[in-house]
C-alpha positions as CSV (number, residue, x, y, z in Angstrom):
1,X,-12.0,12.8,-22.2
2,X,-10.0,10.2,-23.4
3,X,-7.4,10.7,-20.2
4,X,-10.8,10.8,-17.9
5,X,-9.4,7.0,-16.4
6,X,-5.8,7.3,-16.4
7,X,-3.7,7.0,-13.0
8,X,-2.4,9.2,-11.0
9,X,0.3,7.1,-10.1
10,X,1.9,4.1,-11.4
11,X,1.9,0.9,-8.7
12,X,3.9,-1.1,-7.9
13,X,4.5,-4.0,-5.1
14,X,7.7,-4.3,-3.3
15,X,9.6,-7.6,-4.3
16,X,12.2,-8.5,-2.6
17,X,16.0,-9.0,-4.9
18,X,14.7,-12.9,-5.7
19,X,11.2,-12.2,-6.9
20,X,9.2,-12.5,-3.5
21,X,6.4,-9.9,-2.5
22,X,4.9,-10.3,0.7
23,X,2.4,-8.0,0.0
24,X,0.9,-10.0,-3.3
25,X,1.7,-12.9,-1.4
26,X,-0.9,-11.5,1.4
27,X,-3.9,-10.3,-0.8
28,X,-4.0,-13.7,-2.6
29,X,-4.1,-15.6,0.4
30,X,-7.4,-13.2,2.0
31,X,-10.9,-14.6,1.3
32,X,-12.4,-13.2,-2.3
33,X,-14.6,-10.3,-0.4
34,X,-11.5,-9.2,1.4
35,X,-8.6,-9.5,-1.7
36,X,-11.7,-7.0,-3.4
37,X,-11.8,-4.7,-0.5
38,X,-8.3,-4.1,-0.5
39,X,-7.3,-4.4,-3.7
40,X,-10.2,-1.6,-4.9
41,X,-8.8,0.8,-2.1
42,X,-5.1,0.4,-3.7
43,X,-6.6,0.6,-6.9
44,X,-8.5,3.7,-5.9
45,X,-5.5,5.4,-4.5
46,X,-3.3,5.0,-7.7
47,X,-6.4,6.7,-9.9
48,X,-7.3,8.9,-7.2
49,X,-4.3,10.2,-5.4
50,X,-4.7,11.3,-2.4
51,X,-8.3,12.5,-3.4
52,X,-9.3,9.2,-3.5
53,X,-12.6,8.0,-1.1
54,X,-10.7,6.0,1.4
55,X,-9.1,5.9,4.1
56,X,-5.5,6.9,4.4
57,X,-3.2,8.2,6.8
58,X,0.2,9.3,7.4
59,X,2.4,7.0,9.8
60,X,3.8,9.2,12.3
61,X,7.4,9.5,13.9
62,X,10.7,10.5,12.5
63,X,12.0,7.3,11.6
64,X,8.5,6.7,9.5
65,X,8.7,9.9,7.6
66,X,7.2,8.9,3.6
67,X,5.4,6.0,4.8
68,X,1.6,5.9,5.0
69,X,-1.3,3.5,5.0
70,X,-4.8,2.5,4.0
71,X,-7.3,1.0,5.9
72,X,-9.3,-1.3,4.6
73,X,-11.2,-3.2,7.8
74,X,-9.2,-4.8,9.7
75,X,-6.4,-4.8,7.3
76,X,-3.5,-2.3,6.6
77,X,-1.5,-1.9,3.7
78,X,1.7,0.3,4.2
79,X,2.8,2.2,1.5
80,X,5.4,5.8,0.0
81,X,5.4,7.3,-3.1
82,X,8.5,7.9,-4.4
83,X,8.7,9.5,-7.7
84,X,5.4,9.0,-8.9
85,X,5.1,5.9,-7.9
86,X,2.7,4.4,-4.9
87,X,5.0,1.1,-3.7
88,X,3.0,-1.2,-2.0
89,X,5.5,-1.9,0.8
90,X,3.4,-4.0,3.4
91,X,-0.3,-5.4,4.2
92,X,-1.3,-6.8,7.4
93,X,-4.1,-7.3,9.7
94,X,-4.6,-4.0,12.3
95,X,-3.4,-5.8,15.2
96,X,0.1,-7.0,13.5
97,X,0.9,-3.5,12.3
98,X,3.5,-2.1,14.3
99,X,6.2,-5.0,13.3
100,X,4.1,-4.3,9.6
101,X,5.6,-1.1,10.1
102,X,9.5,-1.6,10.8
103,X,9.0,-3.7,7.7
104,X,7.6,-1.3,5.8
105,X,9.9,1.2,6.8
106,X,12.7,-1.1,6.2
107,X,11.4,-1.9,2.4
108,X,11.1,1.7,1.6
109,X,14.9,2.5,2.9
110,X,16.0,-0.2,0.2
111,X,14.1,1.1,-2.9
């Protein structure tokens, strides 16, 4: 019972070599409603896997292969799971996520 809340997977957020991380960056600078929507949907997928009750997909084509996303509204945050591990790689608004994506894709090649 005890193991009842533990994760699935550990999480993480992709910093870049000096310490940045666009996507913790992003989520603190959404309004309070928002960083809650998002941040309960990640939250959901690291306890959850992929049984969680959101919204995920795959990203497709071959040079996106590992890469997937949840969508929260109008926001997208771009993720893989390597090893047991969801990294947070990218979150963007819907209309900016095809450059979110090269990004994304990008961050996940470095890891």
């Amino acid at each position: 019972m005890r193991d009842m809340y533990a994760l699935v997977f550990e999480l993480r957020f992709y910093e870049t070599a000096a310490g940045r991380s666009q996507p913790n960056d992003f989520v603190g600078s959404l309004p309070e409603k928002d960083r809650a929507l998002v941040l309960g949907d990640i939250a959901a997928l690291a306890a959850h896997g992929i049984h969680a009750p959101i919204s995920t997909r795959t990203i497709k084509g071959k040079n996106n292969r590992g890469l997937a996303e949840i969508r929260t509204g109008n926001y997208r945050t771009i993720y893989c799971l390597k090893r047991g591990i969801v990294w947070v790689l990218h979150i963007c608004k819907k209309e900016h996520q095809a450059r979110g994506i090269e990004i994304a894709r990008a961050r996940m090649e470095a890891l």
